[in-house]
Legacy VTK file of the C-alpha trace (Angstrom):
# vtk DataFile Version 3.0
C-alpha trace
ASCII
DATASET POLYDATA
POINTS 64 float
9.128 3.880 -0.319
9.043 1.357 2.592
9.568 -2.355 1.852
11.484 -5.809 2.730
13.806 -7.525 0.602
12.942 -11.490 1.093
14.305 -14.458 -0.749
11.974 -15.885 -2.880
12.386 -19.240 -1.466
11.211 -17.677 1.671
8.093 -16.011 -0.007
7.102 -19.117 -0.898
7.430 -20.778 2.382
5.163 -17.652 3.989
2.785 -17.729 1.028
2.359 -22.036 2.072
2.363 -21.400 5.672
-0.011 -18.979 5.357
-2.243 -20.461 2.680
-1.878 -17.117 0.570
-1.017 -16.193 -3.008
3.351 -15.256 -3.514
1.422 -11.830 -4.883
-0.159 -11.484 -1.616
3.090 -12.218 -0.095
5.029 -9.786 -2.239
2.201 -6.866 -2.164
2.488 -7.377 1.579
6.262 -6.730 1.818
5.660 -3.574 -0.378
3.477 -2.388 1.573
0.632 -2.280 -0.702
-1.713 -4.217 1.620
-2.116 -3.261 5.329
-4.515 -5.790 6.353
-4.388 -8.448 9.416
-3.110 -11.256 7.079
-0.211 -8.298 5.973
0.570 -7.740 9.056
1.235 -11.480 9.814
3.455 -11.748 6.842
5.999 -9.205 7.527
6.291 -10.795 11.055
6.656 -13.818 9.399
9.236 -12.596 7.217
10.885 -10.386 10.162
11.329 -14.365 11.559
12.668 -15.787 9.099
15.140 -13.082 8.411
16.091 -13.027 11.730
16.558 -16.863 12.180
18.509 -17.051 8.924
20.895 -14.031 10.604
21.382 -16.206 13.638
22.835 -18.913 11.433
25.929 -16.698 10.441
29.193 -17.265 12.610
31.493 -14.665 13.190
34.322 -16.811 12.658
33.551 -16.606 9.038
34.468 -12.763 8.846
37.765 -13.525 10.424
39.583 -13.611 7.435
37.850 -10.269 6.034
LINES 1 65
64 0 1 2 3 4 5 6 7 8 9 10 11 12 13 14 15 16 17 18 19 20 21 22 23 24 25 26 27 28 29 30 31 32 33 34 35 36 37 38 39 40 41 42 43 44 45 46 47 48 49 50 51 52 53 54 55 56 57 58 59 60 61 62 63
């Protein structure tokens, strides 16, 4: 079974930016819902997942 893995600090953020429930936000990721407003939350959390990768420097796996 499909779903994204999201910290729940940024379910919260989608669920206020998107004036939904954190169920609706976590039903969404698990691909329980497959609506419009669904939709926009896993792009939303495809953002913020990306944006938070961006903020890791490679410099910090030097010393792996």
């Amino acid at each position: 079974m499909k779903n994204i893995l999201l910290h729940p600090k940024h379910k919260r953020k989608i669920a206020e930016d998107l004036g939904v429930s954190k169920q609706t936000v976590d039903m969404s990721l698990n691909y329980v819902f497959n609506s419009f407003n669904a939709k926009k939350i896993r792009l939303k959390a495809k953002v913020l997942l990306l944006q938070e990768a961006s903020e890791i420097h490679d410099e910090s796996f030097i010393n792996l």
